[in-house]
C-alpha positions in Angstrom: 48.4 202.7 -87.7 48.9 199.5 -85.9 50.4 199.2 -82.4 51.2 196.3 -80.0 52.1 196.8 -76.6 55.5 195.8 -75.8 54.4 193.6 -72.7 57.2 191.2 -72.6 59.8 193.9 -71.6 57.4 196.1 -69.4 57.2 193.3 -67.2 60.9 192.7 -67.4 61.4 196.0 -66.5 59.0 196.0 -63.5 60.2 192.3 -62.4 63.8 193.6 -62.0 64.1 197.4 -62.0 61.8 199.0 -59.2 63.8 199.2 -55.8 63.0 196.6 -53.7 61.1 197.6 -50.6 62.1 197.7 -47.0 59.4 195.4 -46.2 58.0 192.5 -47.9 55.0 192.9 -46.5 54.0 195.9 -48.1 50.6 194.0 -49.9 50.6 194.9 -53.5 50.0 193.3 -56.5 51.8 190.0 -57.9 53.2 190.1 -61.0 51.1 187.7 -63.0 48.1 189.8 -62.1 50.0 193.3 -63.3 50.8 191.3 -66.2 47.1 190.3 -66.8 46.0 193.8 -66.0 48.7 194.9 -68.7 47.7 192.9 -71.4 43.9 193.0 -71.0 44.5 197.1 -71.3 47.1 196.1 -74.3 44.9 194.5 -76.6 42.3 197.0 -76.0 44.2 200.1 -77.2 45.6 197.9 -79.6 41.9 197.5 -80.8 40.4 200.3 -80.0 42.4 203.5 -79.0 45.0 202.8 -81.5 42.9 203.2 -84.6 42.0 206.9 -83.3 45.0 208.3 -83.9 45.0 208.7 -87.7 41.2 209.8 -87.4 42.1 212.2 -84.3 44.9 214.3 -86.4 43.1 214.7 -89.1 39.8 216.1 -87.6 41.1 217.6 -84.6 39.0 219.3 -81.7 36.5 222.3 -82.5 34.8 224.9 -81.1 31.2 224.4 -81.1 29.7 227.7 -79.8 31.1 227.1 -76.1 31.5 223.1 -76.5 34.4 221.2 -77.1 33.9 218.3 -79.9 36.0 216.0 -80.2 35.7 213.1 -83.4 32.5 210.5 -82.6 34.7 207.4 -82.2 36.5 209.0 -79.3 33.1 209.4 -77.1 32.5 205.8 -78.0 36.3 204.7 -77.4 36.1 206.6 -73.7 32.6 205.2 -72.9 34.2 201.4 -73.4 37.4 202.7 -71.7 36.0 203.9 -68.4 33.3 201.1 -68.8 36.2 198.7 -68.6 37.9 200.3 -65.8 40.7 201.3 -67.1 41.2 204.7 -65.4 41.3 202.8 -62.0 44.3 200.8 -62.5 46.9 203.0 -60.7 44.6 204.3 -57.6 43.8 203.4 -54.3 41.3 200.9 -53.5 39.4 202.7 -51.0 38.1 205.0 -53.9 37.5 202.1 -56.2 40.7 201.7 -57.8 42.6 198.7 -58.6 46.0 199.5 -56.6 48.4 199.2 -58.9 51.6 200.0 -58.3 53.5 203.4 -60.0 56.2 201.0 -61.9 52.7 199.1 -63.2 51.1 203.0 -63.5 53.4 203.9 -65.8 53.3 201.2 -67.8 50.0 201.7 -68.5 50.2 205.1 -69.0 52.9 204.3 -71.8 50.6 201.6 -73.2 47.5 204.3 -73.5 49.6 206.9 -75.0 51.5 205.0 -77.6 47.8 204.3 -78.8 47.3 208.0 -79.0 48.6 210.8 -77.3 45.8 213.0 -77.8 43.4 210.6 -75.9 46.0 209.5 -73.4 45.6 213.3 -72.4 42.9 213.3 -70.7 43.1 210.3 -68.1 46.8 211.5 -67.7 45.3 215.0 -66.0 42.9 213.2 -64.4 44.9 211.0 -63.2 47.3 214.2 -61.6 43.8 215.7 -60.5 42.8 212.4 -58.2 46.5 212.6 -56.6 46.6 215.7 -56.0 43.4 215.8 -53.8 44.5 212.2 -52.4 47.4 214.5 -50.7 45.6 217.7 -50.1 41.9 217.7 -50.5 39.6 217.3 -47.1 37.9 214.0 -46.3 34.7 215.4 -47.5 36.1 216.9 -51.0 37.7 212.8 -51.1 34.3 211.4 -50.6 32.6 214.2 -53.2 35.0 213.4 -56.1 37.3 210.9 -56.1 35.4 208.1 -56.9 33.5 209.0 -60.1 36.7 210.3 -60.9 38.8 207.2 -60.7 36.1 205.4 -62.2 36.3 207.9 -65.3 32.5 209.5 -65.2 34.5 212.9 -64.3 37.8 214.1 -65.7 40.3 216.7 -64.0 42.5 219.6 -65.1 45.2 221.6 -63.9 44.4 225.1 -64.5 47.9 227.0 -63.7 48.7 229.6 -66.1 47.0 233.1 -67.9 48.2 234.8 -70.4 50.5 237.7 -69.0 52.6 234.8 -66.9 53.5 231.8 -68.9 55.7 229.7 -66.2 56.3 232.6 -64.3 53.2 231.6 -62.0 54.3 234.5 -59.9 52.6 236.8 -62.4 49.0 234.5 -62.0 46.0 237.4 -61.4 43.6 235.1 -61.4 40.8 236.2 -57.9 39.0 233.7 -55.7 36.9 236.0 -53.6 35.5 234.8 -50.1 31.4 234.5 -50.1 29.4 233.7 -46.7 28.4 230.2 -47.4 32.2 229.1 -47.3 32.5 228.9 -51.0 35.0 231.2 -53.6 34.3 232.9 -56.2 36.8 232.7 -59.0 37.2 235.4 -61.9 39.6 235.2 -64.8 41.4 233.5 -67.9 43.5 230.4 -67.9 45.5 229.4 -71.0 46.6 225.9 -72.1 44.3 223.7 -70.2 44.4 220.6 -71.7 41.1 218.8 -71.7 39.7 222.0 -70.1 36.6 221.5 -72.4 35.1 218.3 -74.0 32.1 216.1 -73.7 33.5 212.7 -73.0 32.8 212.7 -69.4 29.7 214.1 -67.7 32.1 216.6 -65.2 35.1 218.3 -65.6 36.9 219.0 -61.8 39.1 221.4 -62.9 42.0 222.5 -59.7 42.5 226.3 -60.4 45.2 228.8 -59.1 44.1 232.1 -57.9 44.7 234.9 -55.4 42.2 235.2 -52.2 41.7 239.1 -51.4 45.1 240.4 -49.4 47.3 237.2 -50.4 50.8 238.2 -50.4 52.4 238.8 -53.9 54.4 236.0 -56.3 54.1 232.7 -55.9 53.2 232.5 -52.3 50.4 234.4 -52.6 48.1 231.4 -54.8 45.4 229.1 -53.0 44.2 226.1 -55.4 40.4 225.7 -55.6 38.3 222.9 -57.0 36.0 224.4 -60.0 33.5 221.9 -60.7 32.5 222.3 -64.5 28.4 221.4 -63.0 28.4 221.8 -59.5 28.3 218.6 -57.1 24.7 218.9 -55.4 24.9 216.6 -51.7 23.8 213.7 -53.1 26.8 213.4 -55.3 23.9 214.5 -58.5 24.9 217.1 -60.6 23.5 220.8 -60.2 23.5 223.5 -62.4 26.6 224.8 -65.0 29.2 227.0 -63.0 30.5 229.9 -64.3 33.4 228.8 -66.2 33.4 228.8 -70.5 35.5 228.0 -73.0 36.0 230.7 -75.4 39.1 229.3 -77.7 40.7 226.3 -78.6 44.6 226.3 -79.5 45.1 225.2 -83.2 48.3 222.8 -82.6 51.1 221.5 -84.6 50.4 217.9 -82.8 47.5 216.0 -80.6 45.2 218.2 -82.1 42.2 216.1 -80.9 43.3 216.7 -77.1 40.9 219.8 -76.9 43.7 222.6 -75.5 41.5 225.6 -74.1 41.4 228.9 -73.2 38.7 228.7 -69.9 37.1 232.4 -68.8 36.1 232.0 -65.3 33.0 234.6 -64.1 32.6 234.6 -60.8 32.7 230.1 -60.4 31.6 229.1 -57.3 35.0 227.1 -56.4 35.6 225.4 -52.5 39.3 226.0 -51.1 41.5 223.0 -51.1 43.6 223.0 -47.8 44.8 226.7 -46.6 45.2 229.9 -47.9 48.1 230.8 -50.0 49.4 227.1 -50.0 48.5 226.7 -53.6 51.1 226.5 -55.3 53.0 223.8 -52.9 49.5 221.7 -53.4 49.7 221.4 -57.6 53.2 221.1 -57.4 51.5 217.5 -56.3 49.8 217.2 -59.2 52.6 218.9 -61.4 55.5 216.2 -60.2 52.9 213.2 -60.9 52.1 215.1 -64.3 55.5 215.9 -64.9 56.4 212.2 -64.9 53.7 210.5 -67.2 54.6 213.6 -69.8 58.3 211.6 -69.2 55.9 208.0 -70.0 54.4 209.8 -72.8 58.1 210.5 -74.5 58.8 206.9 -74.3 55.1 206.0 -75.2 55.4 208.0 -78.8 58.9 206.3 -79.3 57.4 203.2 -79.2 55.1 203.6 -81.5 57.7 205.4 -83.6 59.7 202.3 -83.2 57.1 199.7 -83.9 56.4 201.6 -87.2 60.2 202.0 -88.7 60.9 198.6 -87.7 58.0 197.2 -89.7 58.8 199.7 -92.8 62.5 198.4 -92.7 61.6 195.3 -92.8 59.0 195.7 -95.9 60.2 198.3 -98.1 63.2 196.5 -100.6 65.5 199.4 -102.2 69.3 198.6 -102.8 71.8 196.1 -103.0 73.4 195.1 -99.7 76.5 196.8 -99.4 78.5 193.2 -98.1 77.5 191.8 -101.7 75.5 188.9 -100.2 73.0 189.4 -102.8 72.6 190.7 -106.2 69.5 191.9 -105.9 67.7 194.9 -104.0 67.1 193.7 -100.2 64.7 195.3 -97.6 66.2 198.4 -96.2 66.7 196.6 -92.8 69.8 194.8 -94.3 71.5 198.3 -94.7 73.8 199.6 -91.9 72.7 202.8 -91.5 69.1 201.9 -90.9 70.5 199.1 -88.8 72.1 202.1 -86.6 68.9 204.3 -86.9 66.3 200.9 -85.7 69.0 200.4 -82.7 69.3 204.0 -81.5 65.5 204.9 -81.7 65.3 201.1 -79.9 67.9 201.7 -77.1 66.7 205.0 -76.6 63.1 204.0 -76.1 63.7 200.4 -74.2 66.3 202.9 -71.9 63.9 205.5 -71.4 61.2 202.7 -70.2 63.9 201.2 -67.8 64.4 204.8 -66.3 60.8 205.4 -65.9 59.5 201.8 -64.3 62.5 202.1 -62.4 61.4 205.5 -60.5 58.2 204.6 -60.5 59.4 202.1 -57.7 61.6 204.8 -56.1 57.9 206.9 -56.5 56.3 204.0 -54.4 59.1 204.0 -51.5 58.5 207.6 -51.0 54.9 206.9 -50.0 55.6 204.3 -47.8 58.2 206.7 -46.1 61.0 204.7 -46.8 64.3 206.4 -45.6 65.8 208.8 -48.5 63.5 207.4 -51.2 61.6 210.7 -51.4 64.7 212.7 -52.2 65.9 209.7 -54.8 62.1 210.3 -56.5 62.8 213.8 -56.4 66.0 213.8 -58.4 65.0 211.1 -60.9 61.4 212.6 -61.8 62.8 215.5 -64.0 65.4 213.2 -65.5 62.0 211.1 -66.9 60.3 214.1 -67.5 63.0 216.1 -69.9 65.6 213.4 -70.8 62.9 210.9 -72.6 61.0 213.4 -74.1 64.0 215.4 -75.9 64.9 211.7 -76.6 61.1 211.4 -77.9 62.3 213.9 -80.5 65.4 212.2 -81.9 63.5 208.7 -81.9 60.4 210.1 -84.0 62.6 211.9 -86.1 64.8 209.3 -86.8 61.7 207.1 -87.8 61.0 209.5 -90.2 64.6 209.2 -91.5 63.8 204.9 -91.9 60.9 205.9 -94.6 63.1 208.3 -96.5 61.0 209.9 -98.5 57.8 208.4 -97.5 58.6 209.9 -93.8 57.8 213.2 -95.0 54.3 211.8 -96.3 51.6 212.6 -94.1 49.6 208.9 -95.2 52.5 207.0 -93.9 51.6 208.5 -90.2 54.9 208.9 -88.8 55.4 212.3 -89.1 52.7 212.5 -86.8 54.2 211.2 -83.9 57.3 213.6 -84.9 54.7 216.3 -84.5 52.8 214.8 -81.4 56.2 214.5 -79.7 57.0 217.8 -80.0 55.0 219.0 -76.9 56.1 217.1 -74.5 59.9 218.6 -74.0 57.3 221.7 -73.3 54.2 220.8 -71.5 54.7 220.9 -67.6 57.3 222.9 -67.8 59.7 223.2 -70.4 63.7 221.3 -70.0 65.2 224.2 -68.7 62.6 224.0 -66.1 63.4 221.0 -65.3 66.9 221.3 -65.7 67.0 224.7 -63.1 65.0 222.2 -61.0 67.7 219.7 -61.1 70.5 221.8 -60.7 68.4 224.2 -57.9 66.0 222.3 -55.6 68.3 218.9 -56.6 71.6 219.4 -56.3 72.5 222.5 -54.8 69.9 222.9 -52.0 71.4 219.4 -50.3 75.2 220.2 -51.5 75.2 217.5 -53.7 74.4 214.9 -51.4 71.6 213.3 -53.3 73.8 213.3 -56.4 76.3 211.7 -55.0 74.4 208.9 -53.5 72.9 208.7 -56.9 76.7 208.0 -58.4 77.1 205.6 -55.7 74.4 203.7 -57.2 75.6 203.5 -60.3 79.0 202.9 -59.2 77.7 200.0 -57.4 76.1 198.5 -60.9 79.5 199.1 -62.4 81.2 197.0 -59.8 78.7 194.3 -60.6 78.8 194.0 -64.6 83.0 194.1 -64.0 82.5 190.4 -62.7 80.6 189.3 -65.5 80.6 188.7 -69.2 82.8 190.3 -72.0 79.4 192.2 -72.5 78.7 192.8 -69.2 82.4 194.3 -68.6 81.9 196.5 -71.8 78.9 198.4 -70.4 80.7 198.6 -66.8 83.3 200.4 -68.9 81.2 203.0 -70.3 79.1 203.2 -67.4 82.4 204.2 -65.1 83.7 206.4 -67.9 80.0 208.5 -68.0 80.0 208.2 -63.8 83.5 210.3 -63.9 81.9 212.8 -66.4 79.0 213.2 -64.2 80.8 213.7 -60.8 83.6 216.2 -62.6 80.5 218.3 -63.8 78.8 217.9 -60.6 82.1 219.2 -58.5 82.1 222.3 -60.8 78.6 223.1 -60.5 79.1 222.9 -57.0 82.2 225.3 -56.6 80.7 227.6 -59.2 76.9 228.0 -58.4 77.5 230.5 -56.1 79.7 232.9 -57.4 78.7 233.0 -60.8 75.1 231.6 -61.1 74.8 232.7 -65.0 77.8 230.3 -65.9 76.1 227.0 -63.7 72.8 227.8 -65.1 73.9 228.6 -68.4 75.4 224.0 -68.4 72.1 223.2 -66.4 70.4 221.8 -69.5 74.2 219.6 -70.9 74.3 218.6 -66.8 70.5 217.3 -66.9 70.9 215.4 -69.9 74.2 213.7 -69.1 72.4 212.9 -66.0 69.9 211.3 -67.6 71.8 209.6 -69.7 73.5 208.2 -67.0 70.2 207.1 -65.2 69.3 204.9 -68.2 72.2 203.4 -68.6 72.7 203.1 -65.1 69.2 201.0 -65.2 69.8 199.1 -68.6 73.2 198.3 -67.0 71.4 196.7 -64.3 69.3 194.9 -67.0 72.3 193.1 -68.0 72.7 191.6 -64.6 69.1 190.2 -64.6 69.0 189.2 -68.2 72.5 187.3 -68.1 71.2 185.5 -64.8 68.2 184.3 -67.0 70.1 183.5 -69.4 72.5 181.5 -67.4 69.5 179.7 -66.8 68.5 178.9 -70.3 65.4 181.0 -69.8 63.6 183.1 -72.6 67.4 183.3 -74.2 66.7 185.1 -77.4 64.5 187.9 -75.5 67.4 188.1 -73.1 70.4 188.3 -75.8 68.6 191.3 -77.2 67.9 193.2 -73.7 72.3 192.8 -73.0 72.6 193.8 -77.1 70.8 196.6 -76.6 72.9 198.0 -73.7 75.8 197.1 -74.9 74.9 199.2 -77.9 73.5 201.6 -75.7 77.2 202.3 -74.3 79.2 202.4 -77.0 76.4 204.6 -79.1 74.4 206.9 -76.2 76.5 206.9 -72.9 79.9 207.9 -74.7 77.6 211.3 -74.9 77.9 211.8 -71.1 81.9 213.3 -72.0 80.9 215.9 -74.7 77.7 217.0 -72.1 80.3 217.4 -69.6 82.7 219.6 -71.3 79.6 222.0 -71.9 79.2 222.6 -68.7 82.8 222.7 -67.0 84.0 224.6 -70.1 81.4 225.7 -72.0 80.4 228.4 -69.8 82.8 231.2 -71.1 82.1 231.1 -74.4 78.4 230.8 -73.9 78.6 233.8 -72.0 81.2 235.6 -74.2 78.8 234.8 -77.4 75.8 235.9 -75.3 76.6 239.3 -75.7 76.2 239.8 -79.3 72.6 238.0 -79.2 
């Protein structure tokens, strides 16, 4: 279960891809000390976190009376982890974090969750928990929580949904009632909180939904409330156990050591975070910044997909090469078909990596305010989020494919990360969420605008690769052909939405994946620009040849999808609907 972090085209990726800011003299980090950062984090998971994997889907999580356990090794792994900093890397330094920025962020978050995605799980919601009280907590909840947080002594959850209301968080019953000192107290059942019970760190802050007495019903009716696991006495010490137990965990077809729990809450003293009946707008906070590392973990479980059927291919001999170059059985890499398979689950994983360091730039120029990057982040964060993890799906199953036979063999380990990966098209709301998201608060709330200016973009890379290279102009040509396929399905959706919502919704998942599509080759497109500069250069040449290969094999293979996505949804609907009747 061996994994090395692909740092050399990380920091490609983060050199070239991120938007450039406004201002040069926005501080930050240099890229030799990302890179260091990078690699220290590399090797460790490579030494340490890694190695879990294998032991962590075989033992699982259990139920303990009301304690979580997790396997031995991962206490010890998470003591060295947060010992070593590592949960600091993407947070402000006023709270003792190192600053990095969200293209470096997500690296690291793929880096960590390639090693395992069960352990991955738990700095990931912590990591949602911190921002979301960056944004909306008080100065005083800031001071109380944030820093043994971002050091990793304390952990966070998102506590959202309950049984009767699944992602309709309208339906959420959960009741914070007011008590004299200032305080809440917060009564019900939460379902599917990741990490919502476990021993690795000595607090859990789980951020809770719930209704105050009177709140208005649906959605606008939630406030969000910070549930300490102990509670926080003033000088930052902890006090005694709140009122909050773990009663179940899930039994899961993947990252069964990431300790999924059912949490009863009895009356938990909780504290208010911002106003009344704002809840929901607050986690959305913490949802969009989750939403996008569950994108990171779809091209983290790739990777390690990747790095596996490469190294099988390459090892396991079984047939004569079809070209007759040898008389003898060859390794399996010398086949076509597996040559296809390695490229595809490659392209697919190096493009979904592009797409996410590139937003995390985009990410970064929202913060800073920069004019019309918040509504760029917007529309690329559930393109991360749903296109690389259904992609997560075709890459781990296609590595199962490279072993054959031995795929479908729990000891080889990659049928694993087919299992892992299956989550992650689900967590944080499923595609179609993010798909209505795209089409809904995306697309149609700004008549297109954003989408447009997004084409424009592209368009602009296409213009580029025409004056270059045969290869260059190869990718241009695909890249234009998917553009037209996009803008023809974005026109329809925008003439249809109205008057027949069904048939617009009904091609909001085809529209959300040619979009994405588009995005990563829109970005690996770009790639070629750097890479062939580089190369023109005489720099790194092999390492450059493969990052134009790839995306020219990424256009002729992938991007030719955008045309078949696009007839789903601007003539798909009728039959969809017609067909829909005899469900």
């Amino acid at each position: 279960m061996t994994y090395q972090a692909p740092i050399r085209d990380i920091m490609f990726n983060i050199e070239h891809l991120p938007p450039v800011p406004e201002s040069a003299s926005d501080g930050g980090i240099d890229l030799a000390d990302m890179e260091a950062a990078l690699e220290g984090l590399g090797r460790f998971c490579s030494d340490v976190i890694a190695p879990l994997s294998r032991v962590g889907d075989e033992a699982g999580a259990r139920l303990e009376g009301a304690e979580a356990v997790l396997p031995e090794s991962y206490a010890q792994a998470y003591a060295q982890f947060a010992e070593m900093g590592w949960q600091s890397l993407p947070h402000p330094e006023e709270f003792g974090g190192m600053g990095l920025p969200r293209a470096a962020a997500a690296a690291a978050t793929e880096i960590l969750n390639a090693s395992d995605l069960s352990f991955g799980l738990c700095p990931l919601l912590t990591d949602g928990a911190v921002e979301a009280l960056l944004l909306t907590g008080s100065d005083a909840q800031k001071q109380k929580y944030l820093e043994r947080m971002i050091s990793g002594q304390w952990s966070g959850t998102m506590n959202l949904t309950e049984p009767q209301a699944g992602s309709d968080l309208g339906r959420v019953r959960c009741k914070a009632e007011p008590a004299a000192d200032g305080t809440y107290a917060v009564s019900g059942t939460k379902i599917f909180i990741t990490y919502g019970e476990h021993g690795l760190t000595e607090n859990i802050i789980h951020l809770v939904l719930a209704r105050t007495p009177g709140a208005p019903a649906g959605p606008k009716g939630l406030s969000l409330f910070i549930v300490p696991k102990f509670l926080v006495e003033e000088d930052g010490s902890l006090g005694r156990r709140n009122a909050v137990t773990c009663v179940s965990l899930e039994h899961k077809l993947g990252v069964r050591a990431s300790p999924t729990a059912v949490l009863e809450y009895d009356g938990a003293t909780s504290f208010l975070v911002g106003e009344e009946n704002r809840g929901l707008e607050y986690m959305f906070v913490m949802m969009r910044a989750a939403r996008f590392a569950v994108g990171v973990q779809g091209v983290a479980v790739s990777e390690r997909a990747c790095q596996h059927a490469l190294l099988y291919a390459q090892e396991r001999v079984q047939s004569r090469p079809v070209d007759g170059s040898t008389k003898d059985a060859a390794p399996i890499i010398r086949h076509p078909d597996v040559q296809r398979m390695l490229l595809r689950m490659r392209a697919l994983t190096e493009g979904g990596r592009a797409l996410a360091i590139a937003t995390g730039g985009w990410l970064d120029l929202a913060k800073q305010g920069s004019n019309g990057a918040e509504d760029m982040a917007e529309f690329l964060v559930p393109l991360v989020k749903a296109f690389c993890t259904e992609r997560s799906l075709e890459v781990t199953s296609l590595g199962v494919q490279v072993h054959g036979g031995m795929g479908f063999i729990e000891e080889t380990g990659v049928a694993q990360f087919y299992r892992d990966a299956r989550i992650l098209p689900i967590y944080e709301g499923t595609t179609a969420i993010q798909a209505n998201d795209l089409l809904g608060r995306k697309v149609l709330r700004d008549g297109g605008a954003t989408a447009r200016r997004f084409a424009g973009l592209v368009q602009e890379t296409e213009q580029a690769l025409q004056d270059g290279s045969a290869q260059a102009q190869a990718v241009a040509r695909r890249l234009g052909e998917a553009r037209q396929a996009f803008e023809a399905s974005l026109a329809w959706l925008l003439d249809t939405a109205a008057a027949d919502p069904n048939a617009a919704y009904g091609g909001s998942v085809p529209f959300l994946m040619l979009t994405g599509n588009l995005a990563v080759a829109w970005q690996l497109g770009r790639s070629v620009l750097a890479a062939s500069a580089k190369l023109d250069q005489g720099e790194d040449t092999a390492f450059m040849a493969q990052k134009i290969a790839t995306a020219v094999f990424y256009a002729q293979h992938i991007l030719v999808e955008c045309g078949a996505e696009s007839v789903r949804v601007t003539e798909g609907s009728a039959s969809l609907n017609d067909a829909a009747l005899h469900l």
